[in-house]
PDB file as gemmi writes it, atoms N, CA and C in Angstrom:
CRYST1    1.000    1.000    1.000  90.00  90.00  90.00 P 1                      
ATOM      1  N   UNK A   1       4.046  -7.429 -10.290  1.00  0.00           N  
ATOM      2  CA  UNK A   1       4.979  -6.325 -10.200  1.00  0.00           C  
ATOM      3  C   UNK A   1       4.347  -5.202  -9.359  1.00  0.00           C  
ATOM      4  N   UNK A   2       4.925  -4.859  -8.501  1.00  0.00           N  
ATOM      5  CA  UNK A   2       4.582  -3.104  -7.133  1.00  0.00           C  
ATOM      6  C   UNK A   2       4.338  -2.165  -8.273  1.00  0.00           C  
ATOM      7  N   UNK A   3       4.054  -1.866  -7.925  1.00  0.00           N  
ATOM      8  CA  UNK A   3       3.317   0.162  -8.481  1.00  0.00           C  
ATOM      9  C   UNK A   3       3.898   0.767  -7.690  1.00  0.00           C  
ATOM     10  N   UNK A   4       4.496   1.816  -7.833  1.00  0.00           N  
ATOM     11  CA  UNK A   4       4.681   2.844  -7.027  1.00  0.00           C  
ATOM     12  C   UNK A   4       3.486   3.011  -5.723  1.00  0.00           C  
ATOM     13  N   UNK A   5       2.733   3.043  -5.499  1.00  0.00           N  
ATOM     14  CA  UNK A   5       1.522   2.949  -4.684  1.00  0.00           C  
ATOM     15  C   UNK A   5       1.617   1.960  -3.743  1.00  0.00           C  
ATOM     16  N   UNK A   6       1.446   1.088  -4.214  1.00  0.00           N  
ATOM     17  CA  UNK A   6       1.599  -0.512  -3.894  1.00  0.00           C  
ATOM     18  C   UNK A   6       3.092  -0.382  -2.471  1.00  0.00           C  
ATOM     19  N   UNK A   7       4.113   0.222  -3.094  1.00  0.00           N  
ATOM     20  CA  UNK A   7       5.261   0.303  -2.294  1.00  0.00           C  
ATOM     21  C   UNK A   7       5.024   1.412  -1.090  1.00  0.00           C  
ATOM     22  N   UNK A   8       4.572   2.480  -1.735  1.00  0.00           N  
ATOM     23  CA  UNK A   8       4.265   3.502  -0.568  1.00  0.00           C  
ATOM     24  C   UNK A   8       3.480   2.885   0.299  1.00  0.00           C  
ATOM     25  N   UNK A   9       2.459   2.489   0.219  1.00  0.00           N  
ATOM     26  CA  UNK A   9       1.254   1.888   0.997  1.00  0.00           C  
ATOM     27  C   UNK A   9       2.142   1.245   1.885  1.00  0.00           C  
ATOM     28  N   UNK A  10       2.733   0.233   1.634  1.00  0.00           N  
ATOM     29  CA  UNK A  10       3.755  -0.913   2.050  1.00  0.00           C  
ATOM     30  C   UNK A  10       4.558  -0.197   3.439  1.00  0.00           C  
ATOM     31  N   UNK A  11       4.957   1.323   2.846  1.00  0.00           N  
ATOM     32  CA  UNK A  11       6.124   1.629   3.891  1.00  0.00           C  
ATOM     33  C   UNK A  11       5.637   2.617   4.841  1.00  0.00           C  
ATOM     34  N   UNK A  12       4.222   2.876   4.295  1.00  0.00           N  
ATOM     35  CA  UNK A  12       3.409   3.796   5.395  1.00  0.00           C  
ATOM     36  C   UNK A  12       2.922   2.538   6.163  1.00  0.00           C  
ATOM     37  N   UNK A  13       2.566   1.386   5.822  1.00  0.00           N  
ATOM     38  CA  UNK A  13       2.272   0.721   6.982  1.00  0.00           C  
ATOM     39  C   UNK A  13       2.761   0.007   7.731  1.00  0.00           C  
ATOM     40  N   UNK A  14       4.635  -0.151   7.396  1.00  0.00           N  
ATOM     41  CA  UNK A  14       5.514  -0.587   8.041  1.00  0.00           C  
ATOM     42  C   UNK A  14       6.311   0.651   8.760  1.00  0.00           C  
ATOM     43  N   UNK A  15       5.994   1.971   8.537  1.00  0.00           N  
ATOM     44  CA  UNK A  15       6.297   2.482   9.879  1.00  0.00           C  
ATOM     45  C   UNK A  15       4.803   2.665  10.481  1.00  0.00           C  
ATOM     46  N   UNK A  16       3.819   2.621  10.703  1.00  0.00           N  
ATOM     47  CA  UNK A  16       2.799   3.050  11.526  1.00  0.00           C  
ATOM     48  C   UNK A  16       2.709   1.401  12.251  1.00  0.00           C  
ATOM     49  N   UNK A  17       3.128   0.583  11.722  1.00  0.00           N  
ATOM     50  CA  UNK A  17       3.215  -0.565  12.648  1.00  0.00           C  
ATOM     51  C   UNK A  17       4.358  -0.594  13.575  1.00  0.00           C  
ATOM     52  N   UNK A  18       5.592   0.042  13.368  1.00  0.00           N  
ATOM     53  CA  UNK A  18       6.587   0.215  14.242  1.00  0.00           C  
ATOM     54  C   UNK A  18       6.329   0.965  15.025  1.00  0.00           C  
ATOM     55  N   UNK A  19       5.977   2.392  14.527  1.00  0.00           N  
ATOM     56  CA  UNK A  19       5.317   3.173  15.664  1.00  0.00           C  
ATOM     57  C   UNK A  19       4.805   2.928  16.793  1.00  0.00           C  
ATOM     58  N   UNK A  20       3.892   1.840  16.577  1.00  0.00           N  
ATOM     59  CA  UNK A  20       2.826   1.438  17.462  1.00  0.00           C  
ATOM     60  C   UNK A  20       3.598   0.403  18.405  1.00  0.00           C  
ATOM     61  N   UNK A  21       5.078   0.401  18.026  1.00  0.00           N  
ATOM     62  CA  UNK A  21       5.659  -1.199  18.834  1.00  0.00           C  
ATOM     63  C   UNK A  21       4.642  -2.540  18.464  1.00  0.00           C  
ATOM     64  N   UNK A  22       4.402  -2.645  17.495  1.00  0.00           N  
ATOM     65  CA  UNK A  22       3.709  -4.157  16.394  1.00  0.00           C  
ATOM     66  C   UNK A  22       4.527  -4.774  16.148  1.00  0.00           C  
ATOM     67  N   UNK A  23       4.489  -6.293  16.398  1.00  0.00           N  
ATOM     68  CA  UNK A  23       5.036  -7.169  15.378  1.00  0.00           C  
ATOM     69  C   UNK A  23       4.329  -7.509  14.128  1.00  0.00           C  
ATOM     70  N   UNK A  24       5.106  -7.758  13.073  1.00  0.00           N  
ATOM     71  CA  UNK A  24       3.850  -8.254  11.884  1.00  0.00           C  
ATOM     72  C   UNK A  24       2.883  -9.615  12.159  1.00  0.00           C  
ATOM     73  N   UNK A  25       3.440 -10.551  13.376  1.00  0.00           N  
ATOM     74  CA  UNK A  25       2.533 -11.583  13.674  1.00  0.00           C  
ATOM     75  C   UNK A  25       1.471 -10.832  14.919  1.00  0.00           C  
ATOM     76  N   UNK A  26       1.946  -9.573  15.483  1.00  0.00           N  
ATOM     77  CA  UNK A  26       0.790  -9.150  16.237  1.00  0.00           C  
ATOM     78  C   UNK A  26      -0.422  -8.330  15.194  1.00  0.00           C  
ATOM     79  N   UNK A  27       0.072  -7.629  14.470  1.00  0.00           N  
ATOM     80  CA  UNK A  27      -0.459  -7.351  13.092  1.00  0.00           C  
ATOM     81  C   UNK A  27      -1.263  -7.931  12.602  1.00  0.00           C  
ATOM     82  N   UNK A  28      -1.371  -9.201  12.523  1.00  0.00           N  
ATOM     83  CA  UNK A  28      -1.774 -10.163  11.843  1.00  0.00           C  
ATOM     84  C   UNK A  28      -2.816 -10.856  12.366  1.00  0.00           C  
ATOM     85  N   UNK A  29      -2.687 -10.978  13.907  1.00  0.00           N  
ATOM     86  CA  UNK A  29      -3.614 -11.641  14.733  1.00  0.00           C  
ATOM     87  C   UNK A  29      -4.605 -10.469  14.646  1.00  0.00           C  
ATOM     88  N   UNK A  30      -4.454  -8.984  14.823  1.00  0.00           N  
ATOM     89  CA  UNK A  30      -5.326  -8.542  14.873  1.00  0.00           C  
ATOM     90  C   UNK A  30      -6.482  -8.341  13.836  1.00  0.00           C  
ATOM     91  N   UNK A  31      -5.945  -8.960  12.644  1.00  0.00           N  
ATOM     92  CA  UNK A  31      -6.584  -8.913  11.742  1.00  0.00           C  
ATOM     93  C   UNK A  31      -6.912 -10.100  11.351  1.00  0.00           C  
ATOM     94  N   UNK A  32      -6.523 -10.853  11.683  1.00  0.00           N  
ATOM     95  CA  UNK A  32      -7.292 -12.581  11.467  1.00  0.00           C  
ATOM     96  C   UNK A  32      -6.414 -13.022  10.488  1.00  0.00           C  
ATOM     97  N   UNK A  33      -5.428 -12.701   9.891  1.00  0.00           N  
ATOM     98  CA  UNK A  33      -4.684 -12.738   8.933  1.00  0.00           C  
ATOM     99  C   UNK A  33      -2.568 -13.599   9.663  1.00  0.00           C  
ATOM    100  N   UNK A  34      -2.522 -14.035   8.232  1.00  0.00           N  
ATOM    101  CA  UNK A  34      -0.990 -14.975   8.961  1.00  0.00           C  
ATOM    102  C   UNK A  34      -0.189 -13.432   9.040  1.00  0.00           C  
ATOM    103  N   UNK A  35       1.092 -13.443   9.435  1.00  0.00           N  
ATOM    104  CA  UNK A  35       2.293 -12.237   9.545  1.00  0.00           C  
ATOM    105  C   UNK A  35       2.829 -12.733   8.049  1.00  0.00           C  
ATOM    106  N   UNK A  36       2.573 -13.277   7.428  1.00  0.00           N  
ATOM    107  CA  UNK A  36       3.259 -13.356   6.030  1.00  0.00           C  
ATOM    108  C   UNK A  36       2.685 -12.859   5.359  1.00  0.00           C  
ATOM    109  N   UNK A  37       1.181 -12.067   5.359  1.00  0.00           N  
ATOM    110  CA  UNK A  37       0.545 -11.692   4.375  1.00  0.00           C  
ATOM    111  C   UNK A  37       0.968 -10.444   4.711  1.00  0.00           C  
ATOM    112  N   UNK A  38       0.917  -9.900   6.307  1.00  0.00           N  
ATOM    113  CA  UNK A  38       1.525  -8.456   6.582  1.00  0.00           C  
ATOM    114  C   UNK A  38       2.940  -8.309   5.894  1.00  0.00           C  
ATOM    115  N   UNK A  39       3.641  -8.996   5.828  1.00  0.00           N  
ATOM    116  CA  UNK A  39       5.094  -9.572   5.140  1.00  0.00           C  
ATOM    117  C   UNK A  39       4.902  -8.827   3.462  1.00  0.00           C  
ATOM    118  N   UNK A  40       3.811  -9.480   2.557  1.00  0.00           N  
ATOM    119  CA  UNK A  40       3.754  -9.511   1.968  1.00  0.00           C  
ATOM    120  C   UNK A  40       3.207  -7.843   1.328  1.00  0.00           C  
ATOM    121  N   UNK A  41       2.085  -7.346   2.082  1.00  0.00           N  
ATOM    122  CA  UNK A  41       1.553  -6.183   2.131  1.00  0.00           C  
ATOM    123  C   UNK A  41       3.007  -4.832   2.201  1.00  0.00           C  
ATOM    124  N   UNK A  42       3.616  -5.042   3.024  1.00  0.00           N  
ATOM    125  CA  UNK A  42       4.659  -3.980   3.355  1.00  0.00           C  
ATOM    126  C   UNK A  42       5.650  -4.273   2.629  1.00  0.00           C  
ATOM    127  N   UNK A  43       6.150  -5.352   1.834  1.00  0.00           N  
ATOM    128  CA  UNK A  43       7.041  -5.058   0.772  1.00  0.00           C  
ATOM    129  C   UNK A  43       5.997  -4.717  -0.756  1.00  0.00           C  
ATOM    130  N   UNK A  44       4.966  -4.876  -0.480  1.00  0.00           N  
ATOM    131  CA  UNK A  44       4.357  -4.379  -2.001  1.00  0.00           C  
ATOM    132  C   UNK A  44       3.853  -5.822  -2.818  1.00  0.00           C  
ATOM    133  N   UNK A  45       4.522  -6.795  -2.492  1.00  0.00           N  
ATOM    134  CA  UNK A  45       4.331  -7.747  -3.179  1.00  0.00           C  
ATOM    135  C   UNK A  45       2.607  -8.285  -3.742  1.00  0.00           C  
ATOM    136  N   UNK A  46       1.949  -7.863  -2.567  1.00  0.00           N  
ATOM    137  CA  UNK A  46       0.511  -8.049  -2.690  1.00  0.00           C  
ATOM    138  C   UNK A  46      -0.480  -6.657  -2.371  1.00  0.00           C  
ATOM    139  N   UNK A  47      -1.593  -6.235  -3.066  1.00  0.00           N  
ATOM    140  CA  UNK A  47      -1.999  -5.445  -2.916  1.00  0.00           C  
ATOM    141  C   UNK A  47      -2.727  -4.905  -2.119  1.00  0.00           C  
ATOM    142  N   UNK A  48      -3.246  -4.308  -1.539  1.00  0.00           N  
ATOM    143  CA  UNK A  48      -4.041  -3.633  -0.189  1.00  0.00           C  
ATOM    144  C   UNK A  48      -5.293  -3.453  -0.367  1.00  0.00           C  
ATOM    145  N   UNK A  49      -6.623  -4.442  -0.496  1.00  0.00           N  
ATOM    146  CA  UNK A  49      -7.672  -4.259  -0.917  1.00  0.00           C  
ATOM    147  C   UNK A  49      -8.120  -2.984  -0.384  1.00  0.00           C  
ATOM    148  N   UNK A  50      -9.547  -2.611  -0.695  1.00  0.00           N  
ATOM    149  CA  UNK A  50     -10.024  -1.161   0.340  1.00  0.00           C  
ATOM    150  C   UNK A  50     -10.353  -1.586   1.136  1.00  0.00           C  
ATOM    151  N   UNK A  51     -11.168  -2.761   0.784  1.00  0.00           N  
ATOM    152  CA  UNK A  51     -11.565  -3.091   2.529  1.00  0.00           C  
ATOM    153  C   UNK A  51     -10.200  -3.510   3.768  1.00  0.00           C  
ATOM    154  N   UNK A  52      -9.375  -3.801   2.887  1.00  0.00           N  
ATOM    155  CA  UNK A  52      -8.407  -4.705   3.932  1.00  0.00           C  
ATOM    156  C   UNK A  52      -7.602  -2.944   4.614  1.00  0.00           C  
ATOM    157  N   UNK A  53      -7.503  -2.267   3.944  1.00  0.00           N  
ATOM    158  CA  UNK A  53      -7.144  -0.755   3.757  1.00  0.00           C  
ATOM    159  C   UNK A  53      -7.696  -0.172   4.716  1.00  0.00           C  
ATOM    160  N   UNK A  54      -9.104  -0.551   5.334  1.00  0.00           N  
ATOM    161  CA  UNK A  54      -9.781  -0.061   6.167  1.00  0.00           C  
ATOM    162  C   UNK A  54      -9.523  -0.375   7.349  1.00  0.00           C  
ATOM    163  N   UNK A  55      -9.652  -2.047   7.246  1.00  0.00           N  
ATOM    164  CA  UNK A  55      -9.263  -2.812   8.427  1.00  0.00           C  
ATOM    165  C   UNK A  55      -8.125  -2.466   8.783  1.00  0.00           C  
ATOM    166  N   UNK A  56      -6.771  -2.593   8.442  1.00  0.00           N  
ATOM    167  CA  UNK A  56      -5.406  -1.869   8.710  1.00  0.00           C  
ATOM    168  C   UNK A  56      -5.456  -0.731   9.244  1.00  0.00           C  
ATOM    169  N   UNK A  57      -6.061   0.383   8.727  1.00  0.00           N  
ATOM    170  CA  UNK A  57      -6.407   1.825   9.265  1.00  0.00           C  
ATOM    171  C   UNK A  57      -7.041   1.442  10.874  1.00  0.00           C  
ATOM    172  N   UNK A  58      -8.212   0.760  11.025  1.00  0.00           N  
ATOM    173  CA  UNK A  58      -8.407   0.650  12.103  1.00  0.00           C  
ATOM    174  C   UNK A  58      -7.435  -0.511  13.317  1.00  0.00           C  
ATOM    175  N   UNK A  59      -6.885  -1.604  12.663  1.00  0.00           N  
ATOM    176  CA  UNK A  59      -6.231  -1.948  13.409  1.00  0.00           C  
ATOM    177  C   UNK A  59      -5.080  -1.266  14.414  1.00  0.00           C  
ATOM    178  N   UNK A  60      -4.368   0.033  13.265  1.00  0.00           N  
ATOM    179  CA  UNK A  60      -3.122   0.637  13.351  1.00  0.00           C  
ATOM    180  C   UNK A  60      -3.553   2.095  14.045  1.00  0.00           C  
ATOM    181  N   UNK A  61      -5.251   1.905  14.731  1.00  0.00           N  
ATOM    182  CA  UNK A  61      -5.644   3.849  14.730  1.00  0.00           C  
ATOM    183  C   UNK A  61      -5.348   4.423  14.763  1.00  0.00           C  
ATOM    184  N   UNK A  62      -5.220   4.628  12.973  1.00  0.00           N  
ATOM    185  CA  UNK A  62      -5.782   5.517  12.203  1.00  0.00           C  
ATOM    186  C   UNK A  62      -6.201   5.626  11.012  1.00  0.00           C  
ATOM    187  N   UNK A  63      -6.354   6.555  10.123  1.00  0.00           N  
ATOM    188  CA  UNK A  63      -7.593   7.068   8.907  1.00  0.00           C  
ATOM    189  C   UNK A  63      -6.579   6.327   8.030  1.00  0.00           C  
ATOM    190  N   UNK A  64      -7.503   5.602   7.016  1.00  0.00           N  
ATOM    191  CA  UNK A  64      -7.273   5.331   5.832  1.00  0.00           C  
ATOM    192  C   UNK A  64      -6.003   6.557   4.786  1.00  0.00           C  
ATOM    193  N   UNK A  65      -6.547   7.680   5.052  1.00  0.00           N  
ATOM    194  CA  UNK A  65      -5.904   8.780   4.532  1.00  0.00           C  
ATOM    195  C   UNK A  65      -3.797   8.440   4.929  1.00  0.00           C  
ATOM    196  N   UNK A  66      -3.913   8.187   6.052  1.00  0.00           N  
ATOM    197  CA  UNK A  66      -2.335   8.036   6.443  1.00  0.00           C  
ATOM    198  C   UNK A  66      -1.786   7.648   5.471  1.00  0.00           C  
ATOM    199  N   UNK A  67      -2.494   6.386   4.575  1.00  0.00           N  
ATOM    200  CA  UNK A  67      -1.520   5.253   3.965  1.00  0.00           C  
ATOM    201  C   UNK A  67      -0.908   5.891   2.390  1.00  0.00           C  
ATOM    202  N   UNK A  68      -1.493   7.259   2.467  1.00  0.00           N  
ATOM    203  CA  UNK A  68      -1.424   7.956   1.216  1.00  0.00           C  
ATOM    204  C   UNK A  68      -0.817   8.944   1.309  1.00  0.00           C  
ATOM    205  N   UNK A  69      -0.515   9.642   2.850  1.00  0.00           N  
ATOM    206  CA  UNK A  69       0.172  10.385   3.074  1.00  0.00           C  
ATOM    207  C   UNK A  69       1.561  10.685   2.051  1.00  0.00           C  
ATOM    208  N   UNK A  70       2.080  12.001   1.734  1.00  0.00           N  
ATOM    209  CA  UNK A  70       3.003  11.894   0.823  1.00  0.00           C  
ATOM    210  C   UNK A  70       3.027  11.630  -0.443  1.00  0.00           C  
ATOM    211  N   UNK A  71       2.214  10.780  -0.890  1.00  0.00           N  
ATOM    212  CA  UNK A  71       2.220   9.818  -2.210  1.00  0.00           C  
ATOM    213  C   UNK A  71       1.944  11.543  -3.574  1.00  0.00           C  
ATOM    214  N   UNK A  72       2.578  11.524  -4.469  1.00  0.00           N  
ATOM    215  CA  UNK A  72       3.144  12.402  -5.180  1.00  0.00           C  
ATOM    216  C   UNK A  72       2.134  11.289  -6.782  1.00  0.00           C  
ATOM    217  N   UNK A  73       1.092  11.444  -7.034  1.00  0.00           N  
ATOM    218  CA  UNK A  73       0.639  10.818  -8.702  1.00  0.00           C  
ATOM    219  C   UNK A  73       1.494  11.559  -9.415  1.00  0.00           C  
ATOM    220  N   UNK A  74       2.052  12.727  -9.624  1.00  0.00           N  
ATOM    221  CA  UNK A  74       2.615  13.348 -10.325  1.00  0.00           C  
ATOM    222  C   UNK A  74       3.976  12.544 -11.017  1.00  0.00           C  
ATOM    223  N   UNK A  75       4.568  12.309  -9.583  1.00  0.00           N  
ATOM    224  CA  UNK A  75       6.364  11.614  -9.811  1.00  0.00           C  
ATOM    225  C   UNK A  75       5.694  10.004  -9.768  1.00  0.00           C  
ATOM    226  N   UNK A  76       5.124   9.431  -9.820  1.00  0.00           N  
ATOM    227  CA  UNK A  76       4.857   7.968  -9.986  1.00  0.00           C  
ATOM    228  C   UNK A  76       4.858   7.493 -11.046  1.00  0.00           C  
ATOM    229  N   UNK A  77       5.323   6.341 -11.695  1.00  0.00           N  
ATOM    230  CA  UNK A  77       5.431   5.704 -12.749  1.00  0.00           C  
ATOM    231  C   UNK A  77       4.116   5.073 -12.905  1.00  0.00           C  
ATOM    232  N   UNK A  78       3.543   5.205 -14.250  1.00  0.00           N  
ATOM    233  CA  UNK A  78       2.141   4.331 -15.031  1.00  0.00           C  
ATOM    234  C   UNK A  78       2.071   3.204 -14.547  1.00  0.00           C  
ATOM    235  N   UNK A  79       0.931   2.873 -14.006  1.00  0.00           N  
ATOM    236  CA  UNK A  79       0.698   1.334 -13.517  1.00  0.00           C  
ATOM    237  C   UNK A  79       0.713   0.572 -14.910  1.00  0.00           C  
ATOM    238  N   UNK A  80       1.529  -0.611 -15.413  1.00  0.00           N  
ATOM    239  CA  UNK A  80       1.382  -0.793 -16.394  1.00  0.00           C  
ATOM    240  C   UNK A  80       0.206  -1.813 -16.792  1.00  0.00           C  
ATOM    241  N   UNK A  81      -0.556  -1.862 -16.234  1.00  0.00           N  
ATOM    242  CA  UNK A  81      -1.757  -2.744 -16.022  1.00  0.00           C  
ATOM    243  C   UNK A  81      -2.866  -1.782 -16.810  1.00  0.00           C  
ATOM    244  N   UNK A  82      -2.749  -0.387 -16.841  1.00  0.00           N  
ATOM    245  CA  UNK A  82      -3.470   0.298 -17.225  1.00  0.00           C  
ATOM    246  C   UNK A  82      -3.423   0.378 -18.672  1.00  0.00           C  
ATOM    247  N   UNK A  83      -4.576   0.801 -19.406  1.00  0.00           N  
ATOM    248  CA  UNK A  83      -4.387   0.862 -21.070  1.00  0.00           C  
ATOM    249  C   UNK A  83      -3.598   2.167 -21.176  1.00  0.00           C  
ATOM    250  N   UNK A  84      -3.448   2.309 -22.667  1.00  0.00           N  
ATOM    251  CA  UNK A  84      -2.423   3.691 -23.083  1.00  0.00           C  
ATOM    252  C   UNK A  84      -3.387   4.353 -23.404  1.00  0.00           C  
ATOM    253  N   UNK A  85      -2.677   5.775 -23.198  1.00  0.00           N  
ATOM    254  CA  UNK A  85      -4.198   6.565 -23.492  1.00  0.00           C  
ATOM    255  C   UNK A  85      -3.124   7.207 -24.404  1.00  0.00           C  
ATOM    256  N   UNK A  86      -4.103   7.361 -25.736  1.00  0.00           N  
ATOM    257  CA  UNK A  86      -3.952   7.936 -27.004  1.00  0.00           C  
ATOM    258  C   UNK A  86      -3.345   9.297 -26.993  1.00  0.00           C  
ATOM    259  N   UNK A  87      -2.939  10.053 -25.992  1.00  0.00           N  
ATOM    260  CA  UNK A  87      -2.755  11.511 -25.789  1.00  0.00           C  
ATOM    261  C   UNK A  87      -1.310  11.229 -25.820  1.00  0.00           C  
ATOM    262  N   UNK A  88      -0.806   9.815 -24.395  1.00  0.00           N  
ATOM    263  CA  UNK A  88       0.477  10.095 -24.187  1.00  0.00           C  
ATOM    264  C   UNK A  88       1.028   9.196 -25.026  1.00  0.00           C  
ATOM    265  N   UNK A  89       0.596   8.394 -26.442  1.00  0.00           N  
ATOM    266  CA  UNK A  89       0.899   7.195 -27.427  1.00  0.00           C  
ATOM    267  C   UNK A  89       1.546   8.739 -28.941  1.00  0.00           C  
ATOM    268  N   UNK A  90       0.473   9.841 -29.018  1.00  0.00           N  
ATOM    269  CA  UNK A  90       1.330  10.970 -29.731  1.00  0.00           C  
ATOM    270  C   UNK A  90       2.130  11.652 -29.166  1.00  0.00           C  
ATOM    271  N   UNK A  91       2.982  11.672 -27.576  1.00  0.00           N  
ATOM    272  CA  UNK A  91       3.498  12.474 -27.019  1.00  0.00           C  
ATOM    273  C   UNK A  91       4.639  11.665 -27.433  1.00  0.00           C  
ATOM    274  N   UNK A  92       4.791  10.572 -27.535  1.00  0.00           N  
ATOM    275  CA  UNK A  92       6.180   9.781 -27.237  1.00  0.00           C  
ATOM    276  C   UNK A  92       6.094   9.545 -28.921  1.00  0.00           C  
ATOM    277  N   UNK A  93       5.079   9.910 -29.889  1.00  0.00           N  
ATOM    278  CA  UNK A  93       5.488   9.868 -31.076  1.00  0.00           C  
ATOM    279  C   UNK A  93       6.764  10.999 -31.623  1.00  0.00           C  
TER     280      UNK A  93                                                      
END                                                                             
């Protein structure tokens, strides 16, 4: 299941690849990687290692920072992968 994150990431790097006039199979070559995994990356479906995060940043030049651009932790929904923390388990009591 996407995270909120997961999706942003996805759509910051499906416009900075348009930007650039990229296909996701040129995308892909540049990274040694098939266009289905870029496929996969920009709908969220799969996650954006750091390193791969890096590589993308440099494929697409620019900073790692771009892919976060915007991104709001505030309005994002709990990764639910994460444990509950006891603070917000008495808030919803």
């Amino acid at each position: 299941m996407a995270t909120d994150i997961d999706l942003h990431i996805g759509r910051r790097l499906r416009r900075r690849r348009r930007l650039l006039g990229l296909t996701q199979q040129q995308l892909g070559d540049r990274l040694n990687i098939r266009f289905q995994q870029v496929q996969k990356y920009e709908c969220g479906a799969n996650r954006v290692s750091a390193a791969r995060l890096w590589h993308l940043a440099t494929a697409l030049e620019t900073d790692v920072s771009y892919f976060y651009d915007g991104f709001d932790p505030a309005e994002s929904v709990k990764d639910p992968s994460e444990p509950a923390n006891h603070s917000d388990n008495r808030a919803m009591a």
